[in-house]
C-alpha positions as CSV (number, residue, x, y, z in Angstrom):
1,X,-140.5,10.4,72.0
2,X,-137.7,8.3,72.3
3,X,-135.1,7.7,74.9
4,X,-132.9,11.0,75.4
5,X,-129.5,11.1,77.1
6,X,-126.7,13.6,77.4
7,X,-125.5,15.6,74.6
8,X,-122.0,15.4,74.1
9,X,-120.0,18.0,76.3
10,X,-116.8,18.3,74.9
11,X,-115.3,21.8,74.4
12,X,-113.3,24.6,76.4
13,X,-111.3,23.1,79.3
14,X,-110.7,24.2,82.5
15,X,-106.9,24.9,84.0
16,X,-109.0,24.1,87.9
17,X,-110.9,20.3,87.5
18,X,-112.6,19.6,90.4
19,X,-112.3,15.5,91.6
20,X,-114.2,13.0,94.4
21,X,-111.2,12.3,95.8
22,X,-107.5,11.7,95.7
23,X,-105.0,14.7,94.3
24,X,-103.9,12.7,91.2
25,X,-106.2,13.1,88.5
26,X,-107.2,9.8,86.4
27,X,-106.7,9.2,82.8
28,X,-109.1,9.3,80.2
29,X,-110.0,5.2,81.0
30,X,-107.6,6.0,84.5
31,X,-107.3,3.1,86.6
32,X,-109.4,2.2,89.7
33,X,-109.3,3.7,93.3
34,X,-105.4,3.0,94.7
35,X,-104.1,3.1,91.2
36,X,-104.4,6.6,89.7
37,X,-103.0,7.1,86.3
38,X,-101.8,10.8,86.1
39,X,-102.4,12.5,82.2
40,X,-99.8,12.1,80.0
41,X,-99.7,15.6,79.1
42,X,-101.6,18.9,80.6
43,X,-105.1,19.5,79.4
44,X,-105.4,22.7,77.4
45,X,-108.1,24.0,75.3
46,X,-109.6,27.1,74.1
47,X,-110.9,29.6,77.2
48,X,-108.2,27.9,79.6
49,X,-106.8,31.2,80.1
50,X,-109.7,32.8,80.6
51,X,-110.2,34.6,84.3
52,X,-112.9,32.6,85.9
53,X,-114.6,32.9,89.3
54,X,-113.2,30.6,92.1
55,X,-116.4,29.5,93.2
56,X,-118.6,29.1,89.7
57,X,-115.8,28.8,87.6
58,X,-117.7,31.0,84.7
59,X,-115.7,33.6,83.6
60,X,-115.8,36.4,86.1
61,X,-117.2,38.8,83.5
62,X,-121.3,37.0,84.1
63,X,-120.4,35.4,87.5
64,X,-123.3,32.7,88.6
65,X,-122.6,32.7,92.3
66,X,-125.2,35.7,92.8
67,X,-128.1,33.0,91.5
68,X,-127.1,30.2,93.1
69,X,-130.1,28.8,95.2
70,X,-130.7,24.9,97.2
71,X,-133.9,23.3,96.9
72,X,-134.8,20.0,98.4
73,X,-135.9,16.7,96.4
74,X,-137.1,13.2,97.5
75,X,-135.0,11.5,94.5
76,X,-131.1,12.1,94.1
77,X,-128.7,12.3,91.5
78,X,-125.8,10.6,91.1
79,X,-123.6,11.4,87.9
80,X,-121.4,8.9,87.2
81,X,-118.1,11.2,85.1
82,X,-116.2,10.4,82.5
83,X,-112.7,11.6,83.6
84,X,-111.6,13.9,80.7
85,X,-115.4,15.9,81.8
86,X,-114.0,17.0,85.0
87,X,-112.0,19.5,83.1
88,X,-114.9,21.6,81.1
89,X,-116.7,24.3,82.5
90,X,-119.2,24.0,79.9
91,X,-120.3,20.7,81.5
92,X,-123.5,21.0,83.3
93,X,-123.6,17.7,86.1
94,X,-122.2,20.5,88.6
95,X,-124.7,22.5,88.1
96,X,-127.0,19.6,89.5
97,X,-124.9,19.7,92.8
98,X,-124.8,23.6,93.0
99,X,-128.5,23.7,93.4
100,X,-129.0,19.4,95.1
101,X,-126.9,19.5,97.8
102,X,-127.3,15.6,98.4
103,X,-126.2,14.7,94.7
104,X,-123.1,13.0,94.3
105,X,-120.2,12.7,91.9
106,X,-118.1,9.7,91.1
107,X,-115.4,9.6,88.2
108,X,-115.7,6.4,86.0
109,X,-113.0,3.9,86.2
110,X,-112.5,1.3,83.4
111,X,-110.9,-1.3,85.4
112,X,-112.6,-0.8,88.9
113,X,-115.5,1.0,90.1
114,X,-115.2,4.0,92.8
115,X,-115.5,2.0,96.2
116,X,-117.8,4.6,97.8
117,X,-120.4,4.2,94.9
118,X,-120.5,0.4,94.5
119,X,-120.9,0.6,98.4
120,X,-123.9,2.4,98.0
121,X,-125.7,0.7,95.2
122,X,-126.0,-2.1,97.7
123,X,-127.6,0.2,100.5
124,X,-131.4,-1.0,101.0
125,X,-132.3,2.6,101.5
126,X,-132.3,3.5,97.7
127,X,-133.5,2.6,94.8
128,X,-130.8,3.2,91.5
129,X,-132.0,3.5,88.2
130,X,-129.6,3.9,85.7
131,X,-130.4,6.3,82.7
132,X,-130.1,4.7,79.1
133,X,-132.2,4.4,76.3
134,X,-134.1,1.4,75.8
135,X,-132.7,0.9,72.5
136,X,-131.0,-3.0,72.7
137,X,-132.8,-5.9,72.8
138,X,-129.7,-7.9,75.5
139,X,-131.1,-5.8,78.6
140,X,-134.7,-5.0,77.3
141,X,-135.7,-7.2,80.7
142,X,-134.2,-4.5,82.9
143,X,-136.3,-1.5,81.2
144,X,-138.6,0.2,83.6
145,X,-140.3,3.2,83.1
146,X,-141.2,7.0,85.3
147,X,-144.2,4.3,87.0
148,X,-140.7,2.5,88.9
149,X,-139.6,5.5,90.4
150,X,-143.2,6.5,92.1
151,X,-143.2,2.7,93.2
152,X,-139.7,3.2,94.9
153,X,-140.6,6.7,96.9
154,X,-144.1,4.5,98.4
155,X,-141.9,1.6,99.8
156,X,-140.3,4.1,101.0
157,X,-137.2,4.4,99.5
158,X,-135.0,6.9,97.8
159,X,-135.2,6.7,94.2
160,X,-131.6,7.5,92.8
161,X,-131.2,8.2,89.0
162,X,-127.5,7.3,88.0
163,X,-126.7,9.8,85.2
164,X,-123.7,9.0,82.6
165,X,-122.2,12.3,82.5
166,X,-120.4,12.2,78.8
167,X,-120.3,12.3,75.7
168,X,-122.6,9.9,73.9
169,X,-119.6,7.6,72.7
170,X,-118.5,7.6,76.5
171,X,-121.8,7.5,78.0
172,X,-122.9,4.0,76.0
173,X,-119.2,3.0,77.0
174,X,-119.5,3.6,80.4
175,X,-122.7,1.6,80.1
176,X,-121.5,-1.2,78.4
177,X,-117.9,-0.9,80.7
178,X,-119.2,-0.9,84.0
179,X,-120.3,-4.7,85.3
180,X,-121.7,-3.2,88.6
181,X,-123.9,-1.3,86.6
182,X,-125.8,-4.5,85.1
183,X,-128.1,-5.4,88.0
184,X,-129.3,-2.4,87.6
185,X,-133.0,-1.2,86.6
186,X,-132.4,0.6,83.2
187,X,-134.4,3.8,83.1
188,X,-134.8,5.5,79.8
189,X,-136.3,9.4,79.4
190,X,-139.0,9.9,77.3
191,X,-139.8,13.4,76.9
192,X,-140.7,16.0,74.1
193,X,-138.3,18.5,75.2
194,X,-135.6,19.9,73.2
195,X,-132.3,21.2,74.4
196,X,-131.9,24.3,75.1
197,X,-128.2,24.3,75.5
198,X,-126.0,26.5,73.8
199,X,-122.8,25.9,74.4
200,X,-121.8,22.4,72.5
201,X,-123.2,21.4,69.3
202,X,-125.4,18.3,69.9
203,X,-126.0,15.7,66.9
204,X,-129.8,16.5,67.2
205,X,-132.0,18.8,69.1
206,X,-133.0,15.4,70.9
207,X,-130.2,15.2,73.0
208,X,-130.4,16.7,76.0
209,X,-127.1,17.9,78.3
210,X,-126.6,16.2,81.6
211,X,-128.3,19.2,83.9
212,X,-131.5,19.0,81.0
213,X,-131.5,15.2,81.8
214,X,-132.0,15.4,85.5
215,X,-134.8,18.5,85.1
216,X,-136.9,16.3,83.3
217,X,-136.0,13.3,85.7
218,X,-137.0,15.4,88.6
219,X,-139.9,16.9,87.3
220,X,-141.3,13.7,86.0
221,X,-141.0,11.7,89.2
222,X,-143.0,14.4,91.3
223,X,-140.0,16.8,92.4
224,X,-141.1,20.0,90.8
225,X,-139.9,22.4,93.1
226,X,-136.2,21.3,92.6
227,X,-136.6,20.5,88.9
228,X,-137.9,24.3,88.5
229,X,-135.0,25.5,90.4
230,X,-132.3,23.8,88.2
231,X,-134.0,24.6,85.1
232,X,-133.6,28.3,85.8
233,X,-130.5,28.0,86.8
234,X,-129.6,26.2,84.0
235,X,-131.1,29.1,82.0
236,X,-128.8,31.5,83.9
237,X,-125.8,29.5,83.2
238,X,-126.5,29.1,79.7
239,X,-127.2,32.8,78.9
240,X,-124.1,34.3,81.1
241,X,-121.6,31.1,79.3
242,X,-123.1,32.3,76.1
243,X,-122.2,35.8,76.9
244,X,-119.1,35.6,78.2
245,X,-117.7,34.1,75.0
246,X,-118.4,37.3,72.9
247,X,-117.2,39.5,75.6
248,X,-120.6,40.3,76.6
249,X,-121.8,41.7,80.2
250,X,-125.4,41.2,80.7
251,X,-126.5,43.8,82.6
252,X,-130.3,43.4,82.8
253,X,-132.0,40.8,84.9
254,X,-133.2,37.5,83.2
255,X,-136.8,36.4,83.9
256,X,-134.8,33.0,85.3
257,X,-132.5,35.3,87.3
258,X,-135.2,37.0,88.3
259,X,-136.9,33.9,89.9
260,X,-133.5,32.3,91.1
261,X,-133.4,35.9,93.2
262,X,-136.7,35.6,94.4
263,X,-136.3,32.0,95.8
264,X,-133.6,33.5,97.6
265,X,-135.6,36.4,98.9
266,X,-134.1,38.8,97.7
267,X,-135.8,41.9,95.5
């Protein structure tokens, strides 16, 4: 198949975004570290009122924090986020921290990357891929594929997949937007998986959310423990979102809960 990335994440907003650093939040193309650009207006959408759990941020009726599990990987994440995604609970790159405690999260600047992340891109001990489909023919030299990411963990270093955490218009802006990203091997996912996610309408069945994106990462590149992990939890949160929209309790354990519970060791 072709290359995959997000699908575009883009509805209910949430009245608690969550941010790297600094108390300001940016603008939709905010300014740089130092100059924060607060919204011109409050961010409101449907299910902001809704009463959601502090520490999931689902809506208390099917709370995730009882299936929340760690598991360890030899690659990291590191989701590169459009500002205006920090608002949605229905965006799925925190799930990928809930469950990889080493992934990181930087908000995307137009004018200046985050300091902390351009810092690390030039640490020797990883290796960054960024995830984009091979599709133009101006950086077809900097396509690699899945065969890179093995090379990286034998040197050894730590592979690193930078995930665009958007929409697709965002995503191929932040792409095409981001100068520190262009030295950068360009990895593009090629997998027959279809998205399972229920909670935004993606343009085709191709495009897989952000959390989808880094299972199939994971679980390509030899971390199937972790990418396991995530996918059931990913299953958990997409049932109990699902769910909770309709005003629906699910009462009876999921075969994902199920294993999410057992990983824990709990019967």
């Amino acid at each position: 198949m072709g290359a995959r990335m997000p699908a575009s994440e883009s509805l209910p907003s949430s009245s608690s975004p969550r941010f790297d650093s600094g108390d300001t939040p940016p603008g939709a193309d905010g300014a740089g570290p130092g100059h924060p650009r607060p919204l011109r207006r409050e961010f409101k959408a449907r299910g902001s009122f809704v009463r959601r759990c502090e520490g999931c941020n689902l809506p208390e009726l099917n709370c995730l924090c009882p299936y929340q599990v760690k598991a360890e990987s030899d690659a990291q994440v590191w989701l590169l986020t459009h500002p205006l995604e920090h608002y949605k609970p229905t965006n799925t790159g925190r799930l990928i921290g809930d469950v990889l405690a080493q992934t990181r999260v930087f908000s995307w600047y137009r004018t200046a990357p985050d300091v902390q992340l351009a810092a690390l891109l030039e640490d020797p001990r990883y290796a960054p891929f960024v995830i984009f489909p091979d599709d133009q023919p101006d950086y077809a030299d900097r396509v690699v594929d899945i065969g890179a990411v093995h090379a990286a963990k034998r040197q050894p270093r730590i592979p690193v997949f930078v995930v665009l955490d958007g929409t697709w218009r965002q995503a191929r802006r932040m792409f095409r937007k981001s100068p520190y990203l262009d030295t950068l091997p360009v990895l593009p996912l090629r997998t027959e998986r279809e998205t399972r996610y229920r909670l935004r309408k993606p343009a085709s069945k191709a495009h897989l959310c952000t959390a989808e994106v880094a299972i199939e990462l994971l679980r390509q590149s030899g971390d199937e423990a972790a990418a396991g992990a995530l996918d059931d939890y990913f299953d958990v949160f997409n049932d109990s979102y699902a769910a909770s929209r309709f005003y629906h309790k699910i009462d009876e354990i999921t075969p994902a809960m199920q294993r999410l519970l057992d990983r824990q060791g709990v019967d």
